[in-house]
N, C-alpha and C positions, 0 to 999 in steps of 0.2 A: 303242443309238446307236453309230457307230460313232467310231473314237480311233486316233489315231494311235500308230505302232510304227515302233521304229527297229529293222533288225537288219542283224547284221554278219558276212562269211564271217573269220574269222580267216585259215583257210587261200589266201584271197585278198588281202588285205592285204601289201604289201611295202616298209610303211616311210616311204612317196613323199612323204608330209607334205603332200601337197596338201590335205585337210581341214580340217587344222592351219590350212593358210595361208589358207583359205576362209574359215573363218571370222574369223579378223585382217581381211581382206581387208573382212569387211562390220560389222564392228565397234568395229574400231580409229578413233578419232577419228568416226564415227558415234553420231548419238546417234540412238533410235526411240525418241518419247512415247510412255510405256504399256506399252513394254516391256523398254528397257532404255537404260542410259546407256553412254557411251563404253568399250570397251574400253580399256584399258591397253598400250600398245605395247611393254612389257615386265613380265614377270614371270608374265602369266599364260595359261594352256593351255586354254583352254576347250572342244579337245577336243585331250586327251594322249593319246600313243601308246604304250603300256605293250610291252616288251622281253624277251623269254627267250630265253635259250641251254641248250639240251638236250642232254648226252652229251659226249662228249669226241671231239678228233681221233681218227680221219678221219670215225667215224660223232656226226655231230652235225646238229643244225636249230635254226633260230630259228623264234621263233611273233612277229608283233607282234601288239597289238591296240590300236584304236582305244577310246580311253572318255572319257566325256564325263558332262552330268548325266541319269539313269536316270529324270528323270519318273516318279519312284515314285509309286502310287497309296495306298500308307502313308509318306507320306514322311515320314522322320525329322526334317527342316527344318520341317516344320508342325507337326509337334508343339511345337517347338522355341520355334514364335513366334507369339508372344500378340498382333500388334498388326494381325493383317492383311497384313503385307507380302508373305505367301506365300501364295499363291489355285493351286489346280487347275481349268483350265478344264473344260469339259466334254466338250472330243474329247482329254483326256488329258495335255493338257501345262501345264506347270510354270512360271508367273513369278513372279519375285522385284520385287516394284512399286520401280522406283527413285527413288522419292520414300521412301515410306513403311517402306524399309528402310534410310535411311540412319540412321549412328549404328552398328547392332545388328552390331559385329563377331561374337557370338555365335552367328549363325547359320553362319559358318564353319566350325566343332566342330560342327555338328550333323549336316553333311552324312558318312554314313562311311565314303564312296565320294571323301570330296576332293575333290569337284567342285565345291564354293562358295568363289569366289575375294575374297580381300578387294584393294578397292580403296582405297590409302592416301591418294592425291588427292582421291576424292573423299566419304571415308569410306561405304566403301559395297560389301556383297556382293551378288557377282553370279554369275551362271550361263550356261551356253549356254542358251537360249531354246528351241528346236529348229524357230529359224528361224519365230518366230510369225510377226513380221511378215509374211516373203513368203508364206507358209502362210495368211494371213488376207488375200494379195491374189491369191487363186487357185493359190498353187505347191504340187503335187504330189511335189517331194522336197525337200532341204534342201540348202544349197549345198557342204554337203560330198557328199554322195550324187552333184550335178551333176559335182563337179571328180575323182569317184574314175575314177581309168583302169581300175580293175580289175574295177568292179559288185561292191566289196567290201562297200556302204552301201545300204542301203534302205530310205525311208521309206514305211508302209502306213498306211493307213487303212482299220480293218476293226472290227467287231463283237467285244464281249472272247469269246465262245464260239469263234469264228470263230479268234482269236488261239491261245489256246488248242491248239485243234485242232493247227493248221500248226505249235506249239513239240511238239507229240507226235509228229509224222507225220516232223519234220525234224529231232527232236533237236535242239534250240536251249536254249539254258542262259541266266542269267543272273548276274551278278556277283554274289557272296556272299548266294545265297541264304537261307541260314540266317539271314538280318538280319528277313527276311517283308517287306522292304519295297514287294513288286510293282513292280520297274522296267521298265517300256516300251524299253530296249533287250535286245536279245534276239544272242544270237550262236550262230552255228554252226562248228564244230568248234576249241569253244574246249578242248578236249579236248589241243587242240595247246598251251596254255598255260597249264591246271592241271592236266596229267598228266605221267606222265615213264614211262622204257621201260626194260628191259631188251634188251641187243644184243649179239653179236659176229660173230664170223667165224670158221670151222672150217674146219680145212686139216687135210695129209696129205705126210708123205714118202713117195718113191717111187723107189727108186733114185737116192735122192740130190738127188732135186728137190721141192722143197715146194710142192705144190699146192693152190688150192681145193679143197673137197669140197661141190659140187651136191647136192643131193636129201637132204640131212641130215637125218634126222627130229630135230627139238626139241624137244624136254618140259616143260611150265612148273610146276613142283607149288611149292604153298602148304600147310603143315600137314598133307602124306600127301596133297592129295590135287590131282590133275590138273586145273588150272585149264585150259590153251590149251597147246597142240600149231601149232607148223609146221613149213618147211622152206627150208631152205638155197637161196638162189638162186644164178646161176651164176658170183658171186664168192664163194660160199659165208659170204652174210652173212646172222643171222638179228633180227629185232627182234621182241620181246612190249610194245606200246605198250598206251598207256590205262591201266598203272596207278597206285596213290595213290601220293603221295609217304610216306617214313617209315613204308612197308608193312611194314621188317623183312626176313627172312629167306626166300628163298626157292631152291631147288633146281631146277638143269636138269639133263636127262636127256638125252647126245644117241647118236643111232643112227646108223651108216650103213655098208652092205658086212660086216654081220657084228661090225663093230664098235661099243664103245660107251664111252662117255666121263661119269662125273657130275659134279659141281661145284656150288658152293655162291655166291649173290649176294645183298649184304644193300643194299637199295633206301632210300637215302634223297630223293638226285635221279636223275635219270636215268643209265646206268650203262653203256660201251660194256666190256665183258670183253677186247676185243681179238683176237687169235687165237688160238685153242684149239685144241691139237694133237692128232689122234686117235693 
């Protein structure tokens, strides 16, 4: 059968909060029988936009990401609750009945991705929906996917093998995997916001004038041995991205003109070296 998937480009995303406001926009003071009661006109995000800053001046980047609820297909929230309130439909998505989940602040703490929001008014958790309603009156994406300027958001509806497949072919990840909780949001190169880089810039004097040095070969070793090798572009900047945070110790090797320079960089977050003099 097939089930809906939400996936997301990080690398497309820039913050615009249109999503955000999308869905306020059809929830706030809106109530849908069956599947959800009023949003809250304050305090809650029911799709938040998570923030990093990578590297230091001048070589640095932000990543944002949009996150929301992951429609897990082991969801930690059904474990959680004994009374029914929590149903997985059968194309994959995730509601919280608002009748039948009031009272249960507990399901709050169950969610470990933070996306069950408690509502003090009207005693009662809630979630993004992923858009059932319009999804159950023929809508093909969700209203944050309609309002992104970027085509950073896309809702599918496809076959779990099917799904599958396109997260292997596209490199698509999900949020703390290591929970097993299968969530239906899926993102692509979130690489940009649970990795961090090593980087600098190699120059040269020359008669007195300090210049880039282009074509720099650079050496990435880990524990002896050559992880990734590049080269210097024509500001004579170089970056080794993609890797873990709190990797430890690692050594660069750089070449260029007969010359050659080593140096030592110990990775906790991302790390720009600066300029490095041959």
């Amino acid at each position: 059968m097939q089930k809906w998937n939400l996936i997301i480009d990080v690398a497309e995303c820039t913050n615009c909060n249109l999503c955000t406001l999308a869905a306020m926009d059809e929830y706030v003071g809106n109530e849908w029988p069956g599947y959800s009661a009023p949003m809250p006109k304050h305090g809650h995000k029911w799709i938040n936009i998570l923030q990093k800053e990578r590297g230091q001046m001048p070589m640095i980047d932000i990543a944002y990401v949009p996150t929301m609820c992951n429609h897990c297909d082991d969801a930690p929230c059904m474990k959680a609750d004994s009374t029914g309130a929590i149903k997985k439909r059968d194309d994959g998505i995730v509601l919280i009945d608002p009748v039948k989940a009031k009272g249960q602040k507990h399901l709050v703490e169950a969610c470990p991705y933070g996306h069950i929001w408690w509502n003090e008014e009207l005693q009662l958790p809630q979630a993004w929906t992923f858009d059932a309603h319009l999804i159950d009156q023929g809508w093909q994406q969700t209203r944050g996917q309609q309002s992104c300027p970027t085509g950073a958001m896309r809702a599918i509806k496809i076959e779990d093998d099917e799904m599958a497949r396109l997260a292997r072919e596209q490199s698509l990840e999900v949020m703390k995997p290591e929970l097993g909780s299968k969530p239906r949001v899926y993102y692509r190169n979130l690489w940009r916001y649970s990795k961090c880089f090593i980087g600098g810039s190699v120059a040269e004097e020359k008669n007195g004038i300090v210049d880039c040095v282009e074509g720099a070969s650079v050496q990435l070793v880990k524990d002896g041995a050559s992880i990734a090798v590049t080269t210097t572009d024509n500001y004579g900047d170089f970056k080794f991205d993609k890797l873990n945070e709190d990797s430890g110790r690692y050594t660069l090797q750089i070449f260029a003109s007969g010359r050659s320079k080593t140096l030592e960089a110990s990775l906790g977050t991302s790390v720009n070296l600066g300029e490095i003099r041959l």
